[in-house]
C-alpha positions in Angstrom: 0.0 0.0 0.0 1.4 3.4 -0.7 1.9 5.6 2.3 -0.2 9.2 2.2 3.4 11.2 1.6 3.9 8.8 -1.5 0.2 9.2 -2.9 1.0 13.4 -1.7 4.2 13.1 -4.3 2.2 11.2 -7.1 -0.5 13.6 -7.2 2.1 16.6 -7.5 3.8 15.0 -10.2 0.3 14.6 -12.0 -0.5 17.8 -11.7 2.7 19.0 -12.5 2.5 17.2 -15.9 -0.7 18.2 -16.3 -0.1 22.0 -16.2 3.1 21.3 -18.0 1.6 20.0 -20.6 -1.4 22.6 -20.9 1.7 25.3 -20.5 2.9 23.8 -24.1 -0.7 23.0 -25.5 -1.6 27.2 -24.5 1.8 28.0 -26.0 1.4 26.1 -29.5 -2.2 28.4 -29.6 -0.3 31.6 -29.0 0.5 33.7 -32.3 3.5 34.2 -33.8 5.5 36.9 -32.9 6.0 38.4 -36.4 2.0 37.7 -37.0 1.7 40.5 -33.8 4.2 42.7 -34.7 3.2 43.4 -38.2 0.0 43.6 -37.4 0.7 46.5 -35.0 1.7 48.3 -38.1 -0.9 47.6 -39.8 -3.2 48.7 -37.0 -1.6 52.1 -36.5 -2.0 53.4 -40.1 -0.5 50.7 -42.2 3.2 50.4 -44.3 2.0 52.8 -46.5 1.5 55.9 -43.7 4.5 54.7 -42.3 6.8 55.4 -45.4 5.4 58.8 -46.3 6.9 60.3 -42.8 10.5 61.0 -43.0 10.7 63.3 -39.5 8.7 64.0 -37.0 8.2 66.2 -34.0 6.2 65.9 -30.9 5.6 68.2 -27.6 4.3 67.7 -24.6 5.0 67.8 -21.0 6.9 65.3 -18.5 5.9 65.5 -15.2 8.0 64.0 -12.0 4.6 64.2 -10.0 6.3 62.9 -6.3 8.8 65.4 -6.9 7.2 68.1 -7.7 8.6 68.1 -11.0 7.4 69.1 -14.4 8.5 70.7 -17.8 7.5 71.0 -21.6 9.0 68.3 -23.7 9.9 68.6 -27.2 10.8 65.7 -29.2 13.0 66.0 -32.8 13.4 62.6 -34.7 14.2 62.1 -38.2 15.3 59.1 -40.8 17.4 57.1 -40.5 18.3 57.3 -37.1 18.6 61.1 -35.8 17.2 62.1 -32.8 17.2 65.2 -30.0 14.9 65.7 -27.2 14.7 69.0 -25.5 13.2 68.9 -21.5 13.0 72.5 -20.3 12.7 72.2 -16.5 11.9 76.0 -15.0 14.8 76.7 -12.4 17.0 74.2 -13.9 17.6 74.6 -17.3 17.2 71.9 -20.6 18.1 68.8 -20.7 19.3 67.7 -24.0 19.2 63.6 -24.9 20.4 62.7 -28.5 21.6 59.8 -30.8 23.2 60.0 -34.4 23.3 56.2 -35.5 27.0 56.8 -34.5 27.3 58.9 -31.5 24.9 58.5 -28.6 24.7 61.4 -26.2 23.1 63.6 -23.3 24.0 66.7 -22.0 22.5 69.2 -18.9 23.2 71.4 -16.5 22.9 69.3 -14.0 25.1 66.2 -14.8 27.2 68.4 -17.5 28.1 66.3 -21.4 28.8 62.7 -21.6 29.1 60.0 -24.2 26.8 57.3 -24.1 28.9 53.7 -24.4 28.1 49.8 -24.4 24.5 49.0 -23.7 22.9 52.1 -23.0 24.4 53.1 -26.2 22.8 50.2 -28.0 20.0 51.1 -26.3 19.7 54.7 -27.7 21.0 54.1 -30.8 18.0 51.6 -31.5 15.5 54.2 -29.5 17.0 56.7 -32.2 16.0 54.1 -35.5 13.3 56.3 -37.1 9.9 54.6 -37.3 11.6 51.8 -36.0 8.2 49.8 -35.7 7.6 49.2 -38.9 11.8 48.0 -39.7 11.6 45.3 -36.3 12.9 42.6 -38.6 16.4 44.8 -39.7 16.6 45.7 -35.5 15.6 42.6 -33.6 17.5 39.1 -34.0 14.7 36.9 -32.7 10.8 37.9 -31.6 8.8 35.1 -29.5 5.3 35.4 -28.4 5.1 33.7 -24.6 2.2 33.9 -22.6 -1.4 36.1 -22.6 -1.1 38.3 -19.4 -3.4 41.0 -18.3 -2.8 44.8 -18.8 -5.1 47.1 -16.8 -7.8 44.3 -17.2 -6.9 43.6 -20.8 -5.8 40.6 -22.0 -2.7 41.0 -23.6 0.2 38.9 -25.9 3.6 38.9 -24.2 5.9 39.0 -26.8 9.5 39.1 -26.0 11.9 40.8 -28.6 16.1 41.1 -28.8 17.4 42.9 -30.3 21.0 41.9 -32.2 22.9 44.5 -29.7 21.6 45.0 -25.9 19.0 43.5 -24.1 15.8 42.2 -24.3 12.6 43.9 -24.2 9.3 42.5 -23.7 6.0 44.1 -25.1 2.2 43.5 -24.1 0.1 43.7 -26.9 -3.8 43.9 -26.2 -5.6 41.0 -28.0 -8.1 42.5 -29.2 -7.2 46.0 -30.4 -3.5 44.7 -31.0 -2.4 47.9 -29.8 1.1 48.4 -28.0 0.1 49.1 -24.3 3.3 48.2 -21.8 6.8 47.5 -22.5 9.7 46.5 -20.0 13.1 46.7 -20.0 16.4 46.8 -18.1 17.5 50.3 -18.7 21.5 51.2 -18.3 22.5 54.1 -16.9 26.0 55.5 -14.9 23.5 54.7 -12.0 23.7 51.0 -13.4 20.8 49.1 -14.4 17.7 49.5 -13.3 14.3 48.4 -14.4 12.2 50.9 -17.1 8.3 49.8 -17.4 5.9 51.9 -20.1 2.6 52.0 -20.0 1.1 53.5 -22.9 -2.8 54.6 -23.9 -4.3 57.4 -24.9 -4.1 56.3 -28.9 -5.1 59.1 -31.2 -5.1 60.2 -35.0 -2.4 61.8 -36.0 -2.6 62.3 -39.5 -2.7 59.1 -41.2 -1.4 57.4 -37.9 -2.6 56.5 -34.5 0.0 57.1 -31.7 -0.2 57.0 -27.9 -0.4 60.3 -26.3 0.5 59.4 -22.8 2.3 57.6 -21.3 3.3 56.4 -17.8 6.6 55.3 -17.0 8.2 53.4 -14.0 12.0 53.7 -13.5 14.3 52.9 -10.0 10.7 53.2 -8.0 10.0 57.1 -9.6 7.1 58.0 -12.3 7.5 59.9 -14.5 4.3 60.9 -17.0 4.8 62.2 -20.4 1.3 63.8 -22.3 1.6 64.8 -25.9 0.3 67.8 -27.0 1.1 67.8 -30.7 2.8 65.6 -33.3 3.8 67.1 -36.4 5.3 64.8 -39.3 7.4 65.8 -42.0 8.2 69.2 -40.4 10.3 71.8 -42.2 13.7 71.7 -39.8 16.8 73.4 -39.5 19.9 71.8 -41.1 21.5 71.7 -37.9 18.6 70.5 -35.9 20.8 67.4 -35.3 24.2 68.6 -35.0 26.1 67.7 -31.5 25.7 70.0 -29.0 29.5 71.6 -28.5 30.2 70.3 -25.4 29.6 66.5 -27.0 32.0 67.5 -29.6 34.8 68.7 -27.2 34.3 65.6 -25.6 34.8 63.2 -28.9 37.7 65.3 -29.3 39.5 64.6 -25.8 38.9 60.5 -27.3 
């Protein structure tokens, strides 16, 4: 006869198989990672809307609510891979945050100029890919859908992405709407790495495309919420809208 802690283990085991082998059977009814991501593009204007915007600029505010915090936000991105954004905090000044496709960089009162280098470079650099949605296949290296998870009550497809330099990112996209609305990551910083989670919502026309206009972010315990006023595409900039600030140049110089 088999003694109660014996029958105890059995039934574990069971049930361990058992949700093992639902785990696989939920997994093999999951979508493909590629199937989510493109629809995403498809959802939010479409290839076509996509390839008629070559730059694009958005304002807004960012607002550091426990600390009292907040400042007018203006965003400057353009193809390939330029970007610059401006946060104009009153009694402290702007903070400048830029990438190139070569030279990642940030600059502010506060901290003074500093390269960007390793990870958090390859992070900005593939923040700084222009509508880098709809290029995932020239950025990531592999894309895997893994579970359905819950977003503010929505159910959501966990797809994981890496991309081929720095670290994994993982996306909730809701089921039904297919709409981006959380991503997480492991942000680098001179602070070391911390944890960064998005939420986004707020999805709105602008022009031919639907964008998020807020959204709430999560980083070393602080939130920080971003609201965007206005999005303008194909904007008339200044040649020199993304030159290096001169302080990032007299640093490249002293390397």
């Amino acid at each position: 006869m088999n003694s109660p802690t014996r029958t105890r283990s059995t039934w574990i085991g069971v049930a361990l198989l058992v949700s093992a082998a639902g785990a696989l059977a939920a997994a093999d009814d999951l979508p493909k990672a590629d199937t989510i991501l493109d629809k995403y593009i498809e959802v939010t204007g479409g290839k076509a809307a996509y390839a008629k915007v070559h730059n694009e600029v958005s304002s807004g505010t960012m607002e550091f609510a426990a600390m009292g915090l907040k400042g007018q936000l203006v965003s400057y991105t353009a193809e390939p891979n330029k970007r610059v954004a401006e946060f104009t905090l009153p009694g402290v000044g702007k903070l400048l945050d830029g990438a190139n496709g070569e030279v990642a960089w940030a600059t502010s009162a506060i901290q003074g100029p500093r390269i960007k280098e390793g990870d958090e470079k390859a992070q900005a650099l593939l923040e700084g890919t222009f509508n880098a949605d709809a290029h995932w296949r020239d950025l990531f290296k592999s894309a895997e859908t893994v579970a359905v998870e819950a977003v503010d009550g929505k159910d959501c497809y966990k797809v994981v992405v890496t991309p081929k330099a720095g670290s994994p990112i993982t996306r909730w996209y809701d089921k039904q709407s297919n709409l981006l609305l959380k991503s997480s990551m492991v942000a680098k910083s001179p602070m070391g790495e911390m944890e960064a989670v998005s939420v986004f919502s707020d999805y709105r026309k602008e022009g031919d495309l639907l964008v998020p206009h807020k959204v709430v972010a999560q980083v070393a315990g602080r939130e920080l919420v971003m609201t965007v006023d206005k999005v303008e595409y194909n904007a008339d900039l200044p040649k020199d809208r993304f030159d290096l600030p001169d302080d990032i140049k007299a640093l490249l110089k002293k390397q």
